[in-house]
C-alpha positions in Angstrom: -10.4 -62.0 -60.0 -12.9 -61.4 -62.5 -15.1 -59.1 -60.1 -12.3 -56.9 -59.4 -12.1 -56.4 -63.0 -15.3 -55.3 -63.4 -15.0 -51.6 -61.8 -11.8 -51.4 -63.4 -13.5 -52.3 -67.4 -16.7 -49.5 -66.7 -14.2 -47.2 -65.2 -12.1 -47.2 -68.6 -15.3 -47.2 -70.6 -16.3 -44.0 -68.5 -13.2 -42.3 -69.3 -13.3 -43.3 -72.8 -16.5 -42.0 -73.5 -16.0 -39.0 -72.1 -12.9 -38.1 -73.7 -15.1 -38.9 -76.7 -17.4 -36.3 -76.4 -15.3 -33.5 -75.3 -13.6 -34.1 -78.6 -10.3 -36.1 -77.4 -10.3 -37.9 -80.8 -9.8 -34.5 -83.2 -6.1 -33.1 -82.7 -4.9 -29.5 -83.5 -4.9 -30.1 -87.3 -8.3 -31.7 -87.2 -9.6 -29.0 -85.1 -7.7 -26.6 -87.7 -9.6 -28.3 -90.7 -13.2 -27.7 -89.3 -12.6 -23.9 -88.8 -11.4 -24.6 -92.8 -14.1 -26.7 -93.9 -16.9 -24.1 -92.1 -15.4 -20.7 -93.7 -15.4 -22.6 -97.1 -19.1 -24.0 -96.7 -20.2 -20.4 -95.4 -18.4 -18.7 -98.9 -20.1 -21.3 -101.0 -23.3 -20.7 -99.2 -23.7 -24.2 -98.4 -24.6 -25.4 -94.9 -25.0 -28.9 -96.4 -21.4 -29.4 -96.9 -20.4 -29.7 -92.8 -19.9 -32.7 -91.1 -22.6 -31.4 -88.3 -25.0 -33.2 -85.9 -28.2 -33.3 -86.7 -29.3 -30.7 -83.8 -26.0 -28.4 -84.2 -27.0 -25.3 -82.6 -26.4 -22.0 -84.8 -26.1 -18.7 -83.6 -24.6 -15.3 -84.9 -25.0 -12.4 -82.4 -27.0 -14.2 -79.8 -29.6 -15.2 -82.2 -30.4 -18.6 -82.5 -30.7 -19.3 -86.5 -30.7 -22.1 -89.0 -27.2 -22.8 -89.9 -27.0 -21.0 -93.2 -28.5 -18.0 -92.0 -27.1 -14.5 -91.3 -23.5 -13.8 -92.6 -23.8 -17.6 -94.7 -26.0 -15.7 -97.7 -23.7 -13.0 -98.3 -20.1 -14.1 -97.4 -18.1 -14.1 -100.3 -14.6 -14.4 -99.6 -12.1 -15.0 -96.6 -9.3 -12.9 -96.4 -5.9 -13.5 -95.2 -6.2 -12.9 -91.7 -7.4 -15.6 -89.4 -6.5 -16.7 -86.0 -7.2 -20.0 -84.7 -7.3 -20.5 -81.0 -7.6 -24.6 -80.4 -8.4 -26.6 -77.7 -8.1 -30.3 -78.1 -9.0 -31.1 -74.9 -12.1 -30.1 -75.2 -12.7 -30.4 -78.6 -13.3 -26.0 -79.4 -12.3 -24.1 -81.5 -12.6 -20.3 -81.7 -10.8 -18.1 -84.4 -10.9 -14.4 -85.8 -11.6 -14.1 -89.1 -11.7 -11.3 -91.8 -14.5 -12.1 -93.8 -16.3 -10.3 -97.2 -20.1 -9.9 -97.1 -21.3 -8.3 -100.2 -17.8 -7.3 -100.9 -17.2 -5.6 -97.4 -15.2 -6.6 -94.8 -16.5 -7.9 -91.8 -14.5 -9.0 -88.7 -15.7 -13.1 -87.3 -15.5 -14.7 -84.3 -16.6 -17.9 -84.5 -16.5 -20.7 -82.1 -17.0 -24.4 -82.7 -17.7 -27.3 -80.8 -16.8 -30.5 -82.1 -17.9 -34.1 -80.9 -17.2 -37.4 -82.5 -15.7 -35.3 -85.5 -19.3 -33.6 -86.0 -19.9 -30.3 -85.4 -22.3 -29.7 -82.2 -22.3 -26.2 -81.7 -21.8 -22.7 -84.0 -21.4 -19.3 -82.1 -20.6 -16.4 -84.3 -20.2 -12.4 -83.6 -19.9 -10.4 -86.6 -18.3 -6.9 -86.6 -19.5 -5.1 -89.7 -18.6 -1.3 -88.8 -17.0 0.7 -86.2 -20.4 1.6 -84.6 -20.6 -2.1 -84.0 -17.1 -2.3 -82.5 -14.5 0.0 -81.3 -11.8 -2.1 -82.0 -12.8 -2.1 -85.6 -9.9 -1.7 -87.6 -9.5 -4.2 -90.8 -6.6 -2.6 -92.3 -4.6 -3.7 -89.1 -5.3 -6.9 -89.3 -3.5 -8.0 -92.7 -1.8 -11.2 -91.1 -1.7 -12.3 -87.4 1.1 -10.8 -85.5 3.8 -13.8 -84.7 3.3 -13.5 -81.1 -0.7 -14.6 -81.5 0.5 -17.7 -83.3 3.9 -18.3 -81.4 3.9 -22.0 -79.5 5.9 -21.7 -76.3 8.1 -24.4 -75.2 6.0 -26.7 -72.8 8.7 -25.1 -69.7 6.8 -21.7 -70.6 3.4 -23.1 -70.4 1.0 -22.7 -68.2 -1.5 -25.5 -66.5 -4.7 -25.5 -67.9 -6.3 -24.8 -64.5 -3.6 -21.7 -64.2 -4.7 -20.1 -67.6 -8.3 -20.8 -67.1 -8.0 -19.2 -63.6 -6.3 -16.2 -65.3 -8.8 -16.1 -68.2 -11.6 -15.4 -65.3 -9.8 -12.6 -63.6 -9.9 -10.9 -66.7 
């Protein structure tokens, strides 16, 4: 009996572990509160002040950098709009931000990964001017329209393997 407990105990601890490390152990409001904890650190100009892994990998536009780098030393206020797009399962988040850098607005999208409620990974794109993106328009984005932060009924939802596979075709 006790041998064909054995597979069964590292199985569990298999699972366990990985639903660790994808970030099973942060919910949507914890996921939520790292986008909120990152934007305030970045305003304050403090890196310092994030719950991160001691080799969280940083980069804004492709560029590896030292957290605290880039838009971090001249952020100085978050406007209204943000929208967070969360995935517990995984433990990433990725929202669109309007940001201020030397009191001009900038456009953020910033993607975290979080593991054993640290941060592991920063990717940020930052949109400074119309040359740098077409779809450059801050004055439309006041507040998030309802339908981007609308939570269907789980009847209206797709599998995950059906929304990645529609993510790709796009």
């Amino acid at each position: 009996m006790k041998r064909a407990l054995i597979p069964v105990l590292v199985l569990l601890a298999s699972v366990s572990s990985a639903r660790a490390q994808r970030g099973d152990n942060c919910d949507r409001e914890c996921l939520r509160g790292f986008v909120t904890q990152y934007l305030n650190a970045m305003v304050a100009h403090n890196p310092e002040a994030l719950p991160s892994a001691p080799n969280v990998r940083f980069t804004e536009d492709t560029k590896t950098l030292k957290l605290g780098e880039g838009l971090w030393k001249n952020a100085s206020q978050i406007r209204p709009y943000r929208v967070d797009f969360l995935d517990v399962r995984e433990g990433v988040t990725v929202s669109h931000v309007v940001v201020e850098e030397a009191a001009m607005p900038a456009l953020l999208v910033l993607r975290l990964k979080i593991v054993d409620r640290k941060i592991t990974e920063v990717e940020t794109t930052v949109t400074r001017s119309r040359e740098q993106g077409a779809a450059f328009n801050l004055t439309a984005l006041q507040t998030p329209q309802p339908a981007m932060t609308l939570v269907p009924e789980v009847s209206q939802r797709n599998s995950r393997a059906e929304a990645i596979r529609i993510a790709e075709m796009l």
